[in-house]
BADRENMI-485500 format. One record per residue (C-alpha): residue number from 1; residue in three letters; x, y, z. Coordinates in steps of 0.1 Angstrom, whole numbers, plus 5000, padded with zeros to 4 digits. Each point is the difference from the previous one (the first is absolute). Layout:
<rs>
pos  code  x  y  z
NUM  ALA  X  Y  Z
...
</rs>
This chain:
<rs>
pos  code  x  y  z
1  UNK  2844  1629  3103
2  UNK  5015  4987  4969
3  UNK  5001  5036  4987
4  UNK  5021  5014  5027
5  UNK  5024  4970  4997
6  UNK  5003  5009  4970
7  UNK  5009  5032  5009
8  UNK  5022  4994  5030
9  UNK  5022  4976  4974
10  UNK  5010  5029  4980
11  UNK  5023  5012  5028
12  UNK  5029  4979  4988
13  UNK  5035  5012  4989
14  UNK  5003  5015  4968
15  UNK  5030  4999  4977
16  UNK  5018  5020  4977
17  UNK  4997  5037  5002
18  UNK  4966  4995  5017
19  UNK  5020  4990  5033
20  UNK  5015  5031  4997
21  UNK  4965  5022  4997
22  UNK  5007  5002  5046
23  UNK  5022  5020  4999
24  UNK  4985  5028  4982
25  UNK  4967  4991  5026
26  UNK  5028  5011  5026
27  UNK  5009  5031  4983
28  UNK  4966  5013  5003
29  UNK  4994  4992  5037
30  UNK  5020  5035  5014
31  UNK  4992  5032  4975
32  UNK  4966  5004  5012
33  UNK  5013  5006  5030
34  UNK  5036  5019  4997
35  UNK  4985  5024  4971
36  UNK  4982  5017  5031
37  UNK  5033  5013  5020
38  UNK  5014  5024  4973
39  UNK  4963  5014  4989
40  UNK  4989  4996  5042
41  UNK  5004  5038  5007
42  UNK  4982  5009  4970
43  UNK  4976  4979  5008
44  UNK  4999  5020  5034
45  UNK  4998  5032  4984
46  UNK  4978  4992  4972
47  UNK  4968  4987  5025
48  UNK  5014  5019  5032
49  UNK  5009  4971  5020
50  UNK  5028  5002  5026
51  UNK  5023  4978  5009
52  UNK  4979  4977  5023
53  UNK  4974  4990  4976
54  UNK  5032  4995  4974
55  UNK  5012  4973  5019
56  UNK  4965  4986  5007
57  UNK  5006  4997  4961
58  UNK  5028  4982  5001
59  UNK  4993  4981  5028
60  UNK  4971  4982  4982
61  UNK  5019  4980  4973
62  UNK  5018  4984  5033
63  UNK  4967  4996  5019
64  UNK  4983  4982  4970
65  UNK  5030  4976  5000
66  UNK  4996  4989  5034
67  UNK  4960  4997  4995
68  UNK  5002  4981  4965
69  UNK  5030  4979  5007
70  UNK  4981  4972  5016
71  UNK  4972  5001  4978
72  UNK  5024  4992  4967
73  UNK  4996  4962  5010
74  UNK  4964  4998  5000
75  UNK  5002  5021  4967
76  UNK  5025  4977  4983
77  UNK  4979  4966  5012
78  UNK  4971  5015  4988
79  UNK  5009  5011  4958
80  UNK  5037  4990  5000
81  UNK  5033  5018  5006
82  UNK  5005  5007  4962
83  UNK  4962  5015  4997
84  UNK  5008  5020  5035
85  UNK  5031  5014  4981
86  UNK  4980  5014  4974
87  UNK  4975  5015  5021
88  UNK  5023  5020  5017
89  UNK  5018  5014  4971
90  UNK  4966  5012  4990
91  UNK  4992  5013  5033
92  UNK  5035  5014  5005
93  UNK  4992  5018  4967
94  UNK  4962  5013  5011
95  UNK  5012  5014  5030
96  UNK  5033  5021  4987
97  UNK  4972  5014  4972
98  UNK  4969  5005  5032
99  UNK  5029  5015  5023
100  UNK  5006  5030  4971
101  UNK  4969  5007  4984
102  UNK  4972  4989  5026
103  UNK  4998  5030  5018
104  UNK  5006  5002  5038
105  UNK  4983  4967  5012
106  UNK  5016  4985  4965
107  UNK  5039  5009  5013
108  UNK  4991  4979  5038
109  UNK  4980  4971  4979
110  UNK  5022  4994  4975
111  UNK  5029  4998  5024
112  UNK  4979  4975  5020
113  UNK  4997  4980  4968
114  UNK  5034  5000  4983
115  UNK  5019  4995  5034
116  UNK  4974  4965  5009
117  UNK  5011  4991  4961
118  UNK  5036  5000  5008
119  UNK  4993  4984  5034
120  UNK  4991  4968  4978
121  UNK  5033  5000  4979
122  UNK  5025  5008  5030
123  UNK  4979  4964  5014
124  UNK  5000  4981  4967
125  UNK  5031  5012  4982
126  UNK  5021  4982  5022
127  UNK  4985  4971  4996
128  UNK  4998  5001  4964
129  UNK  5032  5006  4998
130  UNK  5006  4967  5020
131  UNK  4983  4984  4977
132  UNK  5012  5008  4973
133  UNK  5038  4995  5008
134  UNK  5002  4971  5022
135  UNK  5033  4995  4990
136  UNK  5013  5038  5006
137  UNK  4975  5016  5030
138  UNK  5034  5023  5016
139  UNK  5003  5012  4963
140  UNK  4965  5007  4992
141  UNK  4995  5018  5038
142  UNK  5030  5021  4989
143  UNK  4986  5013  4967
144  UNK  4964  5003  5009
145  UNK  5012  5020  5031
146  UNK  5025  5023  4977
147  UNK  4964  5004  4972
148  UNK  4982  5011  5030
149  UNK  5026  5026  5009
150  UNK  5007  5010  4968
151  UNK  4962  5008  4993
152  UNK  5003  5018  5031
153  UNK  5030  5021  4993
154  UNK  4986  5010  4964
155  UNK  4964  5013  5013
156  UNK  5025  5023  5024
157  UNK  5020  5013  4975
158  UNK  4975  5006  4976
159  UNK  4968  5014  5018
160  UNK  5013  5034  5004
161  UNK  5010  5006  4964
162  UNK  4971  4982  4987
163  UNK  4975  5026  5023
164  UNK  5023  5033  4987
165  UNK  4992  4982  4964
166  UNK  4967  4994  4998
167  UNK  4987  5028  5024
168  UNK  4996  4982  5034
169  UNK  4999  4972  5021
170  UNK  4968  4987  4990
171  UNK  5013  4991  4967
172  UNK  5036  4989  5015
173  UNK  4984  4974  5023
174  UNK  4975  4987  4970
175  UNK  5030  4989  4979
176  UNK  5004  4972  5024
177  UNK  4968  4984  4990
178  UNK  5013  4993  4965
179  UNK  5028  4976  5008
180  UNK  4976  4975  5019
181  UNK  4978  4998  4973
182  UNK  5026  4992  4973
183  UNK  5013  4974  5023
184  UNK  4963  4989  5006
185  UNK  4999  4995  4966
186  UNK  5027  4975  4998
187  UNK  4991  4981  5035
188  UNK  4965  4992  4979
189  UNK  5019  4988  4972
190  UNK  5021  4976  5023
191  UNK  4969  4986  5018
192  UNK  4981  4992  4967
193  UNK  5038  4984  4991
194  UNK  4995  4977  5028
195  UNK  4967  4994  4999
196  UNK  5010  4984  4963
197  UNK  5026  4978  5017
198  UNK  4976  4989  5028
199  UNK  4968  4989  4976
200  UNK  5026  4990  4977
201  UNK  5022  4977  5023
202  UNK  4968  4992  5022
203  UNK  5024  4999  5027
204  UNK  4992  4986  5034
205  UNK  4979  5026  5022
206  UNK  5015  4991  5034
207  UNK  5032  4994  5007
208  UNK  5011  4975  5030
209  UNK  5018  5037  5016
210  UNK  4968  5018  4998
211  UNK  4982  4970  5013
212  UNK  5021  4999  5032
213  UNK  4999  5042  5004
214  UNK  4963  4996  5001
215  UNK  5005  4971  5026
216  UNK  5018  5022  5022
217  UNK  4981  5019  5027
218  UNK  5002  5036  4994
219  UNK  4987  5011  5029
220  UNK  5027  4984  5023
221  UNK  5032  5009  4975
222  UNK  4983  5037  5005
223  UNK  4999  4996  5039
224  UNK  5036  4986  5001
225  UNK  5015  5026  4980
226  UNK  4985  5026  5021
227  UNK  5012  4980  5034
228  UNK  5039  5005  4987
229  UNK  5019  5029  5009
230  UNK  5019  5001  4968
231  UNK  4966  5011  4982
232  UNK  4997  5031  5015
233  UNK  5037  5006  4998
234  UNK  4994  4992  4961
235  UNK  4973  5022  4998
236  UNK  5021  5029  5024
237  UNK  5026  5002  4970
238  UNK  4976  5000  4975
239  UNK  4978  5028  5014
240  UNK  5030  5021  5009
241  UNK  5019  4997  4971
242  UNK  4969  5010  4980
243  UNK  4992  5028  5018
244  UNK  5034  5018  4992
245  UNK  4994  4991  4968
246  UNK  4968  5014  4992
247  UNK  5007  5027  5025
248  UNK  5033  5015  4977
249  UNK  4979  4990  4970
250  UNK  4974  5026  5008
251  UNK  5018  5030  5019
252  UNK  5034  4999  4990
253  UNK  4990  5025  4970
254  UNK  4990  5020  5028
255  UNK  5026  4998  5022
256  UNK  5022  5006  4970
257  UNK  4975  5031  4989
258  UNK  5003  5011  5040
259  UNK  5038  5007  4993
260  UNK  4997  5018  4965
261  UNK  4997  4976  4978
262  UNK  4979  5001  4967
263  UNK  4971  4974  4993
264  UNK  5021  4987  4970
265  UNK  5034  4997  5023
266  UNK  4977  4981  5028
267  UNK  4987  4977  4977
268  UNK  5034  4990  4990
269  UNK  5009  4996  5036
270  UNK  4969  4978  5005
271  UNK  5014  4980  4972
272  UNK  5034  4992  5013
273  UNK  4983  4989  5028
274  UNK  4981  4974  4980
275  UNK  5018  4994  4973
276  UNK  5033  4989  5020
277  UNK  4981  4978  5015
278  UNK  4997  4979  4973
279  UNK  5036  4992  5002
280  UNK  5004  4991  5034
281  UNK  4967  4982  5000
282  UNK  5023  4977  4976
283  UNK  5032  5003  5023
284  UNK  4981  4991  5035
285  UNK  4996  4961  4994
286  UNK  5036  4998  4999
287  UNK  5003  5006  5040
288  UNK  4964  4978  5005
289  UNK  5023  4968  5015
290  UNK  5030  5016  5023
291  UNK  5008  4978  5023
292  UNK  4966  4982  4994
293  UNK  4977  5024  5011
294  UNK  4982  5038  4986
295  UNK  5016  5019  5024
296  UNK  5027  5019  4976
297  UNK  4979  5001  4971
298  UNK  4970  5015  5019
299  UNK  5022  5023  5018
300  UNK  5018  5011  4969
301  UNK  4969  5011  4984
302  UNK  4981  5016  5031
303  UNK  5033  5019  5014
304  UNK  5001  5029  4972
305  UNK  4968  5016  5002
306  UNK  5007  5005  5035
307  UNK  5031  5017  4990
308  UNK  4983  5018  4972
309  UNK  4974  5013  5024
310  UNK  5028  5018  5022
311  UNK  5012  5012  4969
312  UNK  4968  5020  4990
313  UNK  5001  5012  5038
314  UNK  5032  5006  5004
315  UNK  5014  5011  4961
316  UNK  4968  5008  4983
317  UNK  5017  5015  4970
318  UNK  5017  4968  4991
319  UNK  4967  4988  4990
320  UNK  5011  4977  4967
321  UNK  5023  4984  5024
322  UNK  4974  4987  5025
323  UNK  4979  4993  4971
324  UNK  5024  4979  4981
325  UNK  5009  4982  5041
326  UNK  4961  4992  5009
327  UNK  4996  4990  4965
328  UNK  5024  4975  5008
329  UNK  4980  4989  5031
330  UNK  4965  4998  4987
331  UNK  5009  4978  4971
332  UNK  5021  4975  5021
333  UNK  4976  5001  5027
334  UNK  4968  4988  4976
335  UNK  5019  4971  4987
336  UNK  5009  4990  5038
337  UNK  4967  5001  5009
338  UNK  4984  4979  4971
339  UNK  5030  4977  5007
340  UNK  4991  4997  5040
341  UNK  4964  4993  4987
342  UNK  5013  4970  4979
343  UNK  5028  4990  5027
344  UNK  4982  4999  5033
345  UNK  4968  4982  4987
346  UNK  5005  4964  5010
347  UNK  4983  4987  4967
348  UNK  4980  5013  4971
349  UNK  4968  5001  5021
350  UNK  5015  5020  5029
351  UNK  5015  5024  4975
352  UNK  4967  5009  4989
353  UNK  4989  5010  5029
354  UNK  5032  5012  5009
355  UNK  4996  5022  4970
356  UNK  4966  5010  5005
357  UNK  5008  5014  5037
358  UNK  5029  5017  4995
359  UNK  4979  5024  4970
360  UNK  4974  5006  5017
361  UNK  5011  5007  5037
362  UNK  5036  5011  4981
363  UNK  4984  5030  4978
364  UNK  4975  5007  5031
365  UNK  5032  5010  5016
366  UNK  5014  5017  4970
367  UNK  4971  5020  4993
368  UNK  5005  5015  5035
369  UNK  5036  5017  4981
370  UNK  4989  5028  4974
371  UNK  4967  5006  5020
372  UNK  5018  5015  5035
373  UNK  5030  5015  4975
374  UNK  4974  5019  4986
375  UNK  4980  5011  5030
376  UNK  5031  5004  5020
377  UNK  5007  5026  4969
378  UNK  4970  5023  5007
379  UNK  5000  4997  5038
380  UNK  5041  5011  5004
381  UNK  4997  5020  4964
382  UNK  5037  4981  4987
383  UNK  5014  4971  4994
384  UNK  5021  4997  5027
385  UNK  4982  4981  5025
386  UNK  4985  4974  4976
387  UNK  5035  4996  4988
388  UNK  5011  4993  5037
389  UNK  4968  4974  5007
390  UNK  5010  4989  4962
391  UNK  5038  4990  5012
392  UNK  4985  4982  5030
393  UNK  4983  4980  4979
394  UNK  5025  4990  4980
395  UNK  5026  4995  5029
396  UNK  4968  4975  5018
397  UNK  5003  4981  4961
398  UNK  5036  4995  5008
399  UNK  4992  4983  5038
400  UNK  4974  4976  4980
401  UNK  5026  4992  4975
402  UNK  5022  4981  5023
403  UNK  4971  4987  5016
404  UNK  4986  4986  4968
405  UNK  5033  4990  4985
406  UNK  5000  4971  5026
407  UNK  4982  4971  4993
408  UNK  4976  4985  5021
409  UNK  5008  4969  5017
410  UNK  4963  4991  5005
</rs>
């Protein structure tokens, strides 16, 4: 018992340049996954899959979110949130490594295991970051979102190149194992840091806050949150907004391919689509209070993917355009729904659960995005119909973002 005290205590701020060390955790939570769209019809060609079982592909990183998500607190009780980080760095780096060079079950296992890895940091970086800047959470939200997104962006743009390089995708997608592990590296230095300044400080193992979060029953914060409308309105956004994301993430090379693009020239589209996100990610907060309520800022961010979605219907040529618009709506739409999360949970316990629900159930939904874009591909032989069920989508995003902008008087 004594032991895992121990243990538990090391998950205590850090200072210096070791607080820093999450946002390069956050940088490593999205490559994995958006190294696949630019390399995805290779990937078709090379083991003759069509476009069905390539979105069963991409599908499964979502699916393993809403599976793992509620697990991450039991994990996190069990060896500590700092120890749970490191794991998953070293998972997140096994399974980019399995998924290129461990043959045909090796590509559907090692997606399994890198995508339950990052399930644990999108649960625990958030709250890491809350710990670790108490007195700056909006700031720290901002930047960790705008790491994730730029990890994101960078996998896009460089997957394509990096498979023309080095002779394949196999070896494209294995580069993202490296990063994890250098970062892995330095997560283990911080944690034997702070295991110094525990046994060092013999600091006091429970803390009256943790003693009156254990007091709490779980069980009924987890039925109340689930009684409240606003949860699944929470978890509407969240689900929706992610599904356009990692919907575009994967198929937009193809779309862009569809209309004569080259694989370099779609990999740089996929990367205006991330990387402007990044800046209005930043930009969004700004419109989080008008008129005391979410409705503008969640509005704001939903409203251009819709638009860019007509765009690739309507002016598919203009592709960089709608790139550069639902680049503008993904970004802003991931730091509205983190900020709901935070915003509509009545006090630190209910956001946990709050949290919890709206991953899991939220990436359920999203999952549901790139897997019917790309059966919907095969079945019609285009991208036109997925792009029309696609627009829906987004334009059902927009009819949540008023709904969720409100408040809840309850």
């Amino acid at each position: 018992m004594n032991s895992k005290r121990n243990m538990l205590a090391y998950d205590r701020s850090s200072t210096g340049l070791w607080v820093a060390l999450i946002f390069l955790v956050s940088l490593n939570l999205r490559p994995a996954i958006a190294a696949v769209g630019p390399v995805l019809a290779q990937m078709g060609t090379d083991l003759a899959w069509g476009e069905g079982v390539q979105g069963v592909l991409t599908a499964i990183p979502l699916i393993a979110f809403a599976v793992v998500s509620p697990l991450v607190t039991f994990l996190a009780r069990r060896i500590g949130i700092d120890i749970s980080i490191l794991l998953a760095l070293l998972c997140i780096a096994a399974g980019d490594f399995a998924r290129s060079f461990g043959g045909g079950v090796g590509i559907w296992l090692g997606t399994v295991v890198f995508a339950s890895a990052i399930a644990v940091g999108n649960v625990l970086v958030p709250v890491i970051a809350k710990r670790d800047y108490a007195g700056h959470v909006a700031m720290a939200t901002g930047v960790y979102s705008g790491c994730i997104t730029a990890g994101s962006a960078t996998a896009g743009l460089l997957s394509a190149p990096f498979a023309q390089m080095w002779g394949g995708w196999r070896a494209s997608l294995a580069f993202w194992s490296v990063p994890p592990l250098v970062v892995a590296v330095l997560w283990a230095l911080r944690i034997l840091h702070n295991r110094k300044i525990v046994v060092a400080s013999a600091a006091v193992r429970n803390s009256p806050s943790a003693q009156s979060a254990r007091s709490q029953s779980s069980r009924g914060v987890f039925a109340r949150v689930l009684r409240r409308p606003m949860t699944w309105y929470v978890t509407a956004f969240m689900g929706l907004q992610s599904s356009a994301f990692y919907t575009m993430s994967n198929w937009m090379p193809s779309i862009s391919a569809s209309i004569g693009y080259d694989a370099s020239t779609a990999g740089v589209h996929l990367f205006i689509f991330q990387g402007i996100g990044i800046f209005s990610g930043l930009l969004i907060p700004k419109l989080m209070n008008v008129r005391g309520n979410q409705v503008c800022a969640a509005l704001t961010a939903s409203a251009p993917m819709f638009i860019a979605g007509l765009g690739m219907l309507l002016l598919p040529h203009l592709m960089p355009v709608w790139a550069f618009v639902g680049g503008c709506a993904q970004g802003a739409s991931l730091v509205v729904a983190l900020a709901l999360i935070a915003l509509r949970g009545r006090d630190s316990a209910e956001t946990v659960v709050l949290s919890g629900v709206a991953q899991s159930f939220g990436y359920l939904i999203a999952s549901l995005g790139p897997l019917m874009f790309g059966v919907l591909v095969q079945a019609t032989g285009g991208h036109h119909v997925p792009l029309m069920v696609f627009t829906f989508v987004a334009f059902l995003q927009c009819v949540v973002a008023v709904i969720v902008g409100r408040p809840s008087k309850m």
